[in-house]
VOZAPA-978742 format. One line per 10 residues: number of its first residue (from 1); for each residue x, y, z of C-alpha. Coordinates in pm, 1 decimal, always signed. Each point is the difference from the previous one (the first is absolute). Layout:
BEGIN
NUM	X Y Z; ...
***
This chain:
BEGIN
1	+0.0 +0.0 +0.0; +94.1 +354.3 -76.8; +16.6 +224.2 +295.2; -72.3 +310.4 -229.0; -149.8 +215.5 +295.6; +338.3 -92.2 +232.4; +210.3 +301.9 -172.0; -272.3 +253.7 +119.1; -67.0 +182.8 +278.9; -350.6 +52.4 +60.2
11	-370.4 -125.2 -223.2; +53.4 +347.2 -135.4; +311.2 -42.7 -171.3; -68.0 -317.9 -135.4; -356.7 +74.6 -134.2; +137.4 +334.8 -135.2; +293.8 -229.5 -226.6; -229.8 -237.1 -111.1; -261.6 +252.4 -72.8; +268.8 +190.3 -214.0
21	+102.5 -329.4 -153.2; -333.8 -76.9 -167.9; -151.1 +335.1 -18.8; -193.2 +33.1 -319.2; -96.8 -397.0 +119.7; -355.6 -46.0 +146.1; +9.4 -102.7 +341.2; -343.2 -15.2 +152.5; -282.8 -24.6 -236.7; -419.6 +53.7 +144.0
31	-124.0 -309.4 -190.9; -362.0 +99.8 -44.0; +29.6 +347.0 -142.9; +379.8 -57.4 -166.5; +173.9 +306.5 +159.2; +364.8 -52.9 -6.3; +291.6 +122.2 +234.5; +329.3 +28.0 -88.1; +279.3 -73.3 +163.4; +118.0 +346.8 +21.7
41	-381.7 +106.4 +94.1; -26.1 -253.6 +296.8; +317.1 +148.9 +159.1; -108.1 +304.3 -35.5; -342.9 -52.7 +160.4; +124.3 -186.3 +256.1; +249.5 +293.5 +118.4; -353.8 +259.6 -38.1; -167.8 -282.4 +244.4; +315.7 -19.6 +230.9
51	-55.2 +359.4 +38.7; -350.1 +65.8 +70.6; +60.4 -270.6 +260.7; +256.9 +197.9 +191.5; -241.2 +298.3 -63.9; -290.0 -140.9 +198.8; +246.4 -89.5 +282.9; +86.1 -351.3 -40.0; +364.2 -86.0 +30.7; +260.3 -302.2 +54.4
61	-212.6 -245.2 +189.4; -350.1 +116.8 -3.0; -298.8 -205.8 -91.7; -249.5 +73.8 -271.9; -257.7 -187.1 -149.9; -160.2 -95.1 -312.9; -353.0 -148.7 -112.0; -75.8 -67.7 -348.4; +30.8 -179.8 -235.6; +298.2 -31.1 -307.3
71	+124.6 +321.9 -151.7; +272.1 +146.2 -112.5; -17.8 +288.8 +336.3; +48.2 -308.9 +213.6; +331.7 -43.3 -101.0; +103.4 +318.5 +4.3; -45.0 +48.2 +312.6; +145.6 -394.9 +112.6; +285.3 +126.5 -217.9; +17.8 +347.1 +187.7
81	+38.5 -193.4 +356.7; +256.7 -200.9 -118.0; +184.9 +316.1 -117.1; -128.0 +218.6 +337.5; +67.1 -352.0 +270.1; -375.7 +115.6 +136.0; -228.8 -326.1 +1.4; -247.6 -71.9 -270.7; -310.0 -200.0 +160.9; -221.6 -177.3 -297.5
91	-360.2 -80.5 +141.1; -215.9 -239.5 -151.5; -306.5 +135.9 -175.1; -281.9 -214.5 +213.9; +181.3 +62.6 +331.9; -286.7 +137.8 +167.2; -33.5 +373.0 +207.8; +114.7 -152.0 +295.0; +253.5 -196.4 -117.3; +155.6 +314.7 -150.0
101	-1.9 +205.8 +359.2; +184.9 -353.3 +127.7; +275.0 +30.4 -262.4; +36.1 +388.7 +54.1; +12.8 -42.3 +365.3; +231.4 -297.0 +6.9; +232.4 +185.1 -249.8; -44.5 +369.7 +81.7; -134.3 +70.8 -354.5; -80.1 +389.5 -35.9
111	-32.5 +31.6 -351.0; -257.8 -257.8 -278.7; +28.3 +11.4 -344.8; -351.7 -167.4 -142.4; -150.6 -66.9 -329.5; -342.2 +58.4 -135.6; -150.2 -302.3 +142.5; +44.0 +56.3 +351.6; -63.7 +371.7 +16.4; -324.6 -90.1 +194.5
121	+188.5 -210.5 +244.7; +251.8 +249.7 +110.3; -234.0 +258.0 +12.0; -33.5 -92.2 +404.3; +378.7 -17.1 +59.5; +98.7 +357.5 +67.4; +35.6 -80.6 +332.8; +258.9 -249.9 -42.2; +152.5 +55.7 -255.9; +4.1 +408.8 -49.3
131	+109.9 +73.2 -375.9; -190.3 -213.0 -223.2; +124.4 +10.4 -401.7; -177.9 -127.1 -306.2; +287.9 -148.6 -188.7; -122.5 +117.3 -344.4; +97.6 +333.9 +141.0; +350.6 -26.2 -17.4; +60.4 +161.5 -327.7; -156.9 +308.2 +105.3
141	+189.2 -5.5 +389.4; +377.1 -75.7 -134.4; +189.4 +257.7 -11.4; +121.9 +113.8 -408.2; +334.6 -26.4 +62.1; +253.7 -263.6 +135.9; +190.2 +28.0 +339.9; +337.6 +57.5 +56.4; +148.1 -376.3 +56.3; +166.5 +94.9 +350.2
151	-399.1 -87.8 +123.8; +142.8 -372.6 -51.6; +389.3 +3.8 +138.5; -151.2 -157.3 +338.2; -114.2 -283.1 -139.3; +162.0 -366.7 -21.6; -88.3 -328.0 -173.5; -75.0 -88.6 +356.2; -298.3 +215.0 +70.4; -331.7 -110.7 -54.2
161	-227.1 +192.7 -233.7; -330.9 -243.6 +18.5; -171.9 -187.4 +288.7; -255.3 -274.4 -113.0; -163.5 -249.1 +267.5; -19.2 -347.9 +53.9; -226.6 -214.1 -232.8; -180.4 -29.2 +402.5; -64.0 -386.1 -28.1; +137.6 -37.8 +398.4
171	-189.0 +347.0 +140.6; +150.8 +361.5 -16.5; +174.2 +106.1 -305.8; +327.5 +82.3 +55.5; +184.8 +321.8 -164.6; +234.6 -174.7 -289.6; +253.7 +300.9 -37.2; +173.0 -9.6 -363.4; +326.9 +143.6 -73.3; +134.7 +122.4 -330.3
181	+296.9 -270.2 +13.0; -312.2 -272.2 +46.7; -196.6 +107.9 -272.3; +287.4 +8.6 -278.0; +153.5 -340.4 +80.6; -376.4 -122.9 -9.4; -42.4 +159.1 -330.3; +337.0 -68.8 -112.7; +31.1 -344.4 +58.2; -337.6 -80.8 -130.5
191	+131.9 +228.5 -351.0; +272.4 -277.2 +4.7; -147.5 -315.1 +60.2; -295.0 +60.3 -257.5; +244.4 +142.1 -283.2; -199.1 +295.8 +5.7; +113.8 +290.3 -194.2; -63.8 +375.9 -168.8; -252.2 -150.1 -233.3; -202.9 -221.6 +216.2
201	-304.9 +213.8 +117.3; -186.9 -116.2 +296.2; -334.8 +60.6 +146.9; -118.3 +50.9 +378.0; -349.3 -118.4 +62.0; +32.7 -62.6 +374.8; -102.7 +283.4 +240.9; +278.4 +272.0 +104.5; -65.3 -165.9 +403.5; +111.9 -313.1 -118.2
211	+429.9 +18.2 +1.8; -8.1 -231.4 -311.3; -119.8 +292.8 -259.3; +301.4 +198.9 +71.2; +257.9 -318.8 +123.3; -94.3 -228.6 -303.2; -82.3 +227.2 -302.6; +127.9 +380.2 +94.8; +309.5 -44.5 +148.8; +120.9 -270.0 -247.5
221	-109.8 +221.8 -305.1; +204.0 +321.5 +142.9; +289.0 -203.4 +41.4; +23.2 -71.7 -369.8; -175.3 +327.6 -98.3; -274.3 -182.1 -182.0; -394.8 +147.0 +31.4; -244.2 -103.7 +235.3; -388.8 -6.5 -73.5; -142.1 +69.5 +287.8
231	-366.4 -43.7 +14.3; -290.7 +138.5 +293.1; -114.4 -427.1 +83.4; +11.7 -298.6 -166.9; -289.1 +29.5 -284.8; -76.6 -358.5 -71.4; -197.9 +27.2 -335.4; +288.3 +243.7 -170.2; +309.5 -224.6 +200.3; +107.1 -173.4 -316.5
241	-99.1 +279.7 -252.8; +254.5 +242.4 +245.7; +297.6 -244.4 +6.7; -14.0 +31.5 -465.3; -64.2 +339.0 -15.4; +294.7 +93.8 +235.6; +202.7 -275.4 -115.8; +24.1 -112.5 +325.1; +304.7 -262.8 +86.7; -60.3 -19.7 +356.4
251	-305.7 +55.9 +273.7; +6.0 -134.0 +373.9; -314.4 -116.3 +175.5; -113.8 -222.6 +274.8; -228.1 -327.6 -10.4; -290.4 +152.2 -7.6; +12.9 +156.0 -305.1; +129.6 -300.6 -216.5; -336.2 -164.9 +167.4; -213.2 +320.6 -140.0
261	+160.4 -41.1 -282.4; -30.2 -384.5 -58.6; -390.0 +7.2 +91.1; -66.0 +269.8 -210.2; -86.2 -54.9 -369.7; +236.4 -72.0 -284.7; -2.4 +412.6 -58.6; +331.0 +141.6 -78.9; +252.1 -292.9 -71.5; -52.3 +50.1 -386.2
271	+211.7 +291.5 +11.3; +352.4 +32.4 -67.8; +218.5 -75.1 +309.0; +369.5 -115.7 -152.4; +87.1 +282.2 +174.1; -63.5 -128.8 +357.5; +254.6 -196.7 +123.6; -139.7 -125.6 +324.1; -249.6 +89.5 +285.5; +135.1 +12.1 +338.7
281	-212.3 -126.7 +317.3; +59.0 +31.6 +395.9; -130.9 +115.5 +292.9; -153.3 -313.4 +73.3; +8.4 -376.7 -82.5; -32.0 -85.1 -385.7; -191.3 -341.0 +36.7; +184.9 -196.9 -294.0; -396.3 -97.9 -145.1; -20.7 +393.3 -86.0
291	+312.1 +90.2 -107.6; -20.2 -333.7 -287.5; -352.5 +68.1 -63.9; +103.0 +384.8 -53.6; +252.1 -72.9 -244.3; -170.0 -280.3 -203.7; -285.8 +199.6 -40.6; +192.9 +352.6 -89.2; +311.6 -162.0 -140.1; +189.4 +280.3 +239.2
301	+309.9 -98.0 +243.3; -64.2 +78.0 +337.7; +295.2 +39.5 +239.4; -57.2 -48.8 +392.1; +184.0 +215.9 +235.8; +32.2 -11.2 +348.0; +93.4 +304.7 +263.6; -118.7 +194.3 +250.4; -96.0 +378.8 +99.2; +352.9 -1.6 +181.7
311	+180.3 -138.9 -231.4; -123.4 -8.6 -392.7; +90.3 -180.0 -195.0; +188.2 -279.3 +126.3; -74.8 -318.8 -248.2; -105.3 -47.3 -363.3; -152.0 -354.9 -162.5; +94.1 +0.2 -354.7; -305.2 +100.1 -231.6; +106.5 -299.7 -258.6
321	-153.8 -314.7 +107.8; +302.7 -209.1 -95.5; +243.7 +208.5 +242.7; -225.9 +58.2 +320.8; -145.9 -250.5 +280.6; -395.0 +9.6 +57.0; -92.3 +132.6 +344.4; +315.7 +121.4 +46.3; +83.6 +390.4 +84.1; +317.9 -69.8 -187.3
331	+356.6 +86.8 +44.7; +165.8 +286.3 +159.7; +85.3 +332.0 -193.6; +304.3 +148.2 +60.7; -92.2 +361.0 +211.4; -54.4 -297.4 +334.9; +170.3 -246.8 +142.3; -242.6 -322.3 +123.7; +50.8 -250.4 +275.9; -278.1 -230.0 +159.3
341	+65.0 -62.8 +371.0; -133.7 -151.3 +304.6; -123.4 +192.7 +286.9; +290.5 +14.1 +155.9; +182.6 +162.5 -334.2; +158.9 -319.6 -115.9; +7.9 -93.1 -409.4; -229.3 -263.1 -30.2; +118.4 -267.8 -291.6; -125.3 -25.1 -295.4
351	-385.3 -107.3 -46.1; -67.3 +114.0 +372.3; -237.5 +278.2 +84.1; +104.8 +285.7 +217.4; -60.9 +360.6 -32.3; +126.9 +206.8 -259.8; +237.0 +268.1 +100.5; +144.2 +266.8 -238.2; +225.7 +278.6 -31.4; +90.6 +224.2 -272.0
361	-35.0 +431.8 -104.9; -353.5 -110.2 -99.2; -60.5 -90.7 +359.8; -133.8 +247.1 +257.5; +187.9 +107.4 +320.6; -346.0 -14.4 +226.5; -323.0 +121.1 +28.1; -99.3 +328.4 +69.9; -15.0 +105.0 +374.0; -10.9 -361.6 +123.9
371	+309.1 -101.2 +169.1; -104.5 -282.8 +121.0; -225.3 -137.6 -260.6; +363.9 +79.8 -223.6; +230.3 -162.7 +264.0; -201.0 -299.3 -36.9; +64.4 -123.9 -377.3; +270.8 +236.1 -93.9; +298.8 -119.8 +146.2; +389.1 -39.6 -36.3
381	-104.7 +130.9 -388.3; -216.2 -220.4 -64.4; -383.4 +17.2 -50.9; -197.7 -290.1 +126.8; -319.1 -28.7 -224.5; -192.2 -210.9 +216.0; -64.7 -237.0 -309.9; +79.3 -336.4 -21.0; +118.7 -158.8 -297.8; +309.4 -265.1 -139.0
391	+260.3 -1.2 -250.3; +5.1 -275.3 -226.6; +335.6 -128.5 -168.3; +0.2 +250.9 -304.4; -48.6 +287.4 +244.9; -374.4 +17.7 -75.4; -217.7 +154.1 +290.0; -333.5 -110.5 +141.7; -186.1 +174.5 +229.8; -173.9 -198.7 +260.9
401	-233.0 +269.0 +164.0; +36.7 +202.5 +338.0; +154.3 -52.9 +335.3; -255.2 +158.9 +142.0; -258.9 -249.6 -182.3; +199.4 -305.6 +47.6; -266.9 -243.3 +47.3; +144.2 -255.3 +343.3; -198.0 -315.3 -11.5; +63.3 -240.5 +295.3
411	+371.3 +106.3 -58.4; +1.1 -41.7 -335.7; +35.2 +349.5 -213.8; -231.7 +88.1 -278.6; +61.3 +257.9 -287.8; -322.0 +162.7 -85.6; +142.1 +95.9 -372.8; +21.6 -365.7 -35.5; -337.4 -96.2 +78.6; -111.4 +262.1 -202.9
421	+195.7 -111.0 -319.4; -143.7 -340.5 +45.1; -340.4 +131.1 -14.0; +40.5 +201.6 -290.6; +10.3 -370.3 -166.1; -337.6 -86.4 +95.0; -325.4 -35.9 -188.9; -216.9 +353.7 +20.7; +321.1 +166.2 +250.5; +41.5 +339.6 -118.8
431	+154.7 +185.4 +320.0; +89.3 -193.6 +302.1; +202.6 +117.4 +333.8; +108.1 -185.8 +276.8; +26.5 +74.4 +375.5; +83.2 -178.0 +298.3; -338.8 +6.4 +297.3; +7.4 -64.6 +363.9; -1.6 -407.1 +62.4; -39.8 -190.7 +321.1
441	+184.1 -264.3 -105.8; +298.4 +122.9 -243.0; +26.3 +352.3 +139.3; -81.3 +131.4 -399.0; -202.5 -188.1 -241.5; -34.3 +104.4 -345.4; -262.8 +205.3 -174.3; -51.3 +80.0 -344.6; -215.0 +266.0 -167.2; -91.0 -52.2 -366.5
451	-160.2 +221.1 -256.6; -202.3 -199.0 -261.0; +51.3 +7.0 -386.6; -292.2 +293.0 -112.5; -292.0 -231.8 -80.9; +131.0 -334.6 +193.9; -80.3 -159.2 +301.9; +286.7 -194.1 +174.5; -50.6 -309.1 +174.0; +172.0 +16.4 +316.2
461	+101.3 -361.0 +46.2; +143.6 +16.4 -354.0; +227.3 +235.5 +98.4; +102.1 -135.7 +284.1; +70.7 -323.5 -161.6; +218.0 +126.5 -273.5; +200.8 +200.6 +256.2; +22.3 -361.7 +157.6; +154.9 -111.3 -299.2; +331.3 +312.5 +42.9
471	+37.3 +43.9 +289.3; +82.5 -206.1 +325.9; -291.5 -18.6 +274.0; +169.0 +266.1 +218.1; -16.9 +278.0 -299.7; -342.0 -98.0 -115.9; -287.0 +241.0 +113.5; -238.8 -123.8 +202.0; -272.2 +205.6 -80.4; -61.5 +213.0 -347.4
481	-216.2 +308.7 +38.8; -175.3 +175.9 -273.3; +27.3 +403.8 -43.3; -78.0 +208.8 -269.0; +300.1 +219.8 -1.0; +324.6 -78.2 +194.3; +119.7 +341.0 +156.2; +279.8 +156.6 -129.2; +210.4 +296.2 +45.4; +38.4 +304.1 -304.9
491	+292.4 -193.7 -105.5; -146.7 -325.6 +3.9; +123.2 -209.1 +263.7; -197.2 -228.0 +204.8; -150.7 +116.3 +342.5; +12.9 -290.5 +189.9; -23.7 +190.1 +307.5; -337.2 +118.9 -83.4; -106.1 -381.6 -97.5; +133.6 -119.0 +331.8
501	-191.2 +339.6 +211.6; -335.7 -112.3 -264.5; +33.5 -385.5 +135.6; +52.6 +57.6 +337.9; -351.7 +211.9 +9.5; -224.3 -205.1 -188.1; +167.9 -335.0 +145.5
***
C-alpha cells in the first residue's frame, strides 16, 4: 500500500494536492440532477465551508450535527471538520425528536444542519440544540472568498474531524471518533486492493450516517481522483438504469438492498452494465443463498467485505467465484494487521475460533468520552472486536457471531451465525436468527426466530429436522418461532438483544 497522505501535514494539505492534481477532474457528482464538481471546485467549497464554520463559533473539537439525507453540502461540511479538527455528528433521518435531544446532550451538539425532510421535526429543538441550519442554505451562508490557510496549521492527521455512533445492537451508541490518517488508509487501501483508478466512477447509495458511503465509495474515489455519483437514497426502480447512464464501475450496499433488488421485477438488467465491475456488500452477514441467487439472476459479481465502525475496512472476499470462499469475510487487506485469540490474548491455531483482534491507521484510538468503555477493547494497540471467527489454512476468515451472543448450552458453546446459516438452507426459511434463552437444565438453550418465504408457510418440525441433519444435537434449536420481520439496526445487523428482551416477555 501507498502511504500517499504520510508526506503531509494536516487533511488540508493533502486534500489541497490532490485537489490540484485532478482539478478540471469531477470529483463529486449529485446523481439525480447531474451537477458536477470539480476537483478544483470541491477544494474550494470546502475551504468557504471551513470558514463559515469558524464564523458561527465552532472550532478544534466542537460538535455539530447533521440530519438529512445525501448531498453534495454534506460533504462539504464532513470535509470542512476534517480540515477545522471540530467533530462532524451524522444523524440518521428516522431518529426520532427525542432521540435527537439524547445525541445533542450526550455530545454537546450546539449547532444542526437539516434537510428538507425533517424541517418539521426540528422545528421543537431550539431548546437543545440553539442554531438550527437548513443545509440547502449553504451556498447562500459561505462566505465568497477562501480563507487564509494559517486557519488549518493546528491541525494533525491525528485529530478527528467526524464522530459517528455505534450501529447500538448491545444498548447506547458509542461516539466512533474518525481521524484524517483513518479515513485515507481506509480509502487508500480499499483504492489498492480493488485496482481502482482515475477512470473508475463510483456511486454512493447508502445514507451519509452510515460510515460505508464515505469509507467504501468516497474516500477510495478521492484517493485516485476518480468521480463519485452521489445520489439522495437508494431509488430501487432507476438502480440499474443509474449504474449505465453514469457508467458506473463500482457501488457499495448492504444485504438488504441486493434482497430489494432480487425480489423486485426483472426491470433494469437489460441495460448496459460492462462498465460495472463489481458490487460491494457489508455491514452485515451476506447469507451465501443471496449473494448466488443475486448473481445468477443479474449476472453481476458481488464482493463481501467485512469491518467495523472502528475500524473499516479490514477484509475483502474476492468478487470472482473461482478465487473467494462462500461464507467467508475473506482475507485481510493490507491498512490492518489480524490475529484471532483466546480470552486470555493467546493465538489460537488454525481452524479454532477466538475473537478477532486488529490493529492498523484504519483502526480507531477509542471512543469518544468513554474511558472505560475504550480501556476495555482497546488495548496494548490492539482493538478487540468482540467477534468471533477462525482462520482457515489459506488465511480465509469466518466470522462466527458475538461474544456477547455466544450461545452456552450445558457447557457446550453455540455460534448463533451458525445456526442461522443452517437455516437459510431450509424449505420456506427466508430470515432466521438465533439466540441463546434461560434453561433450567443447560443454563442456555437455543432459540431460533425465522421469517417465512412471502407466500409460504413453514412447517416447524421440517425445519427442525433438516437442522437435525447439520448440525450436532447441542447446536440444533429446540424451538423455531415465526416473526414477520426480524429486527434490525439502519445498517442491517441482527438485534438479537431485542429478540431475547421480546422472548423473555411473551414467554
Amino acid at each position: 500500500m501507498s502511504d500517499t497522505w504520510n508526506g503531509y501535514k494536516n487533511f488540508d494539505e493533502f486534500f489541497t494536492a490532490q485537489c490540484a492534481k485532478f482539478a478540471a477532474s469531477p470529483c463529486l457528482t449529485e446523481g439525480e440532477t447531474g451537477k458536477s464538481y470539480s476537483y478544483a471546485e470541491m477544494d474550494a467549497w470546502v475551504d468557504r465551508t471551513a470558514a463559515y464554520l469558524v464564523s458561527l463559533g465552532l472550532t478544534k473539537g466542537d460538535r455539530f450535527a447533521t440530519l438529512t439525507r445525501n448531498c453534495p453540502e454534506f460533504f462539504f461540511l464532513y470535509l470542512a471538520s476534517l480540515k477545522l479538527g471540530t467533530l462532524i455528528v451524522p444523524l440518521a433521518v428516522d431518529i426520532p425528536a427525542e432521540g435527537i435531544r439524547r445525541m445533542a446532550e450526550r455530545f454537546g451538539i450546539c449547532t444542526l444542519f437539516f434537510g428538507g425532510e425533517s424541517e418539521a421535526l426540528v422545528a421543537g429543538l431550539g431548546d437543545t440544540i440553539p442554531t438550527l441550519i437548513p443545509i440547502r442554505s449553504l451556498a447562500e451562508k459561505v462566505p465568497a472568498d477562501r480563507p487564509d490557510k494559517s486557519l488549518f496549521q493546528n491541525i494533525t492527521m491525528d485529530d478527528a474531524g467526524s464522530l459517528y455512533s455505534s450501529s447500538g445492537t448491545t444498548g447506547v451508541p458509542k461516539g466512533i471518533p474518525h481521524t484524517a490518517r483513518n479515513l485515507l488508509a481506509a480509502g487508500r487501501s480499499l483504492a489498492d486492493v480493488y485496482g481502482f483508478g482515475p477512470t473508475d466512477t463510483q456511486m454512493g447509495v447508502l445514507p451519509c450516517y452510515h460510515t460505508a458511503l464515505a469509507m467504501y465509495g468516497f474516500w477510495p474515489s478521492v484517493m485516485v481522483g476518480s468521480n463519485f455519483v452521489l445520489f439522495e437514497r437508494f431509488h430501487r426502480t432507476r438502480f440499474w438504469q443509474d449504474l449505465a447512464h453514469y457508467k458506473i464501475a463500482f457501488v457499495e450496499v448492504v444485504p438488504t438492498i441486493l434482497t430489494i433488488l432480487l425480489n423486485a421485477s426483472e426491470e433494469g438488467i437489460e441495460y448496459d452494465l460492462k462498465s460495472l465491475r463489481f458490487i460491494g456488500c457489508g455491514s452485515a452477514p451476506l447469507p451465501v443463498n443471496l449473494h448466488h441467487a443475486f448473481e445468477d439472476k443479474f449476472k453481476v459479481q458481488v464482493a463481501n467485505q467485512y469491518g467495523l465502525s472502528e475500524a473499516a475496512p479490514t477484509h475483502l472476499n474476492p468478487p470472482e467465484r473461482a478465487k473467494r470462499k462462500d461464507g467467508s469475510i475473506g482475507r485481510p487487506i493490507s491498512v490492518c494487521e489480524v490475529k484471532v485469540v483466546s480470552e486470555s490474548g493467546e493465538e489460537v491455531k488454525t481452524g479454532e475460533t477466538g475473537e478477532l483482534i486488529m490493529r492498523g491507521d484504519n483502526v480507531i484510538k477509542g471512543y469518544y468520552e468513554l474511558p472505560a468503555e475504550s480501556s476495555a477493547v482497546f488495548r496494548d494497540g490492539w482493538f478487540w472486536t468482540g467477534d468471533l471467527g477462525y482462520k482457515d489454512a489459506d488465511g480465509f476468515y469466518f466470522l462466527a457471531g458475538r461474544r456477547k451472543e455466544m450461545i452456552s448450552r450445558g457447557g457446550q458453546k453455540v455460534y448463533p451465525n451458525e445456526v442461522d446459516n443452517i437455516l437459510l438452507g431450509a424449505v420456506g426459511v427466508k430470515e432466521a436468527a438465533t439466540i441463546g434463552v434461560p434453561d433450567p437444565v443447560y443454563g442456555e438453550e437455543v432459540v431460533s426466530y425465522v421469517t417465512p418465504v412471502d407466500g409460504t408457510t413453514p412447517d416447524e418440525g421440517a425445519i427442525l429436522a433438516y437442522c437435525a441433519t447439520l448440525l450436532p444435537k447441542y447446536k440444533c434449536p429446540k424451538k423455531i418461532i415465526f416473526i414477520d420481520e426480524i429486527p434490525k439496526t439502519p445498517s442491517g445487523k441482527i438485534m438479537r438483544r431485542v429478540l431475547a428482551e421480546k422472548y423473555a416477555k411473551e414467554k
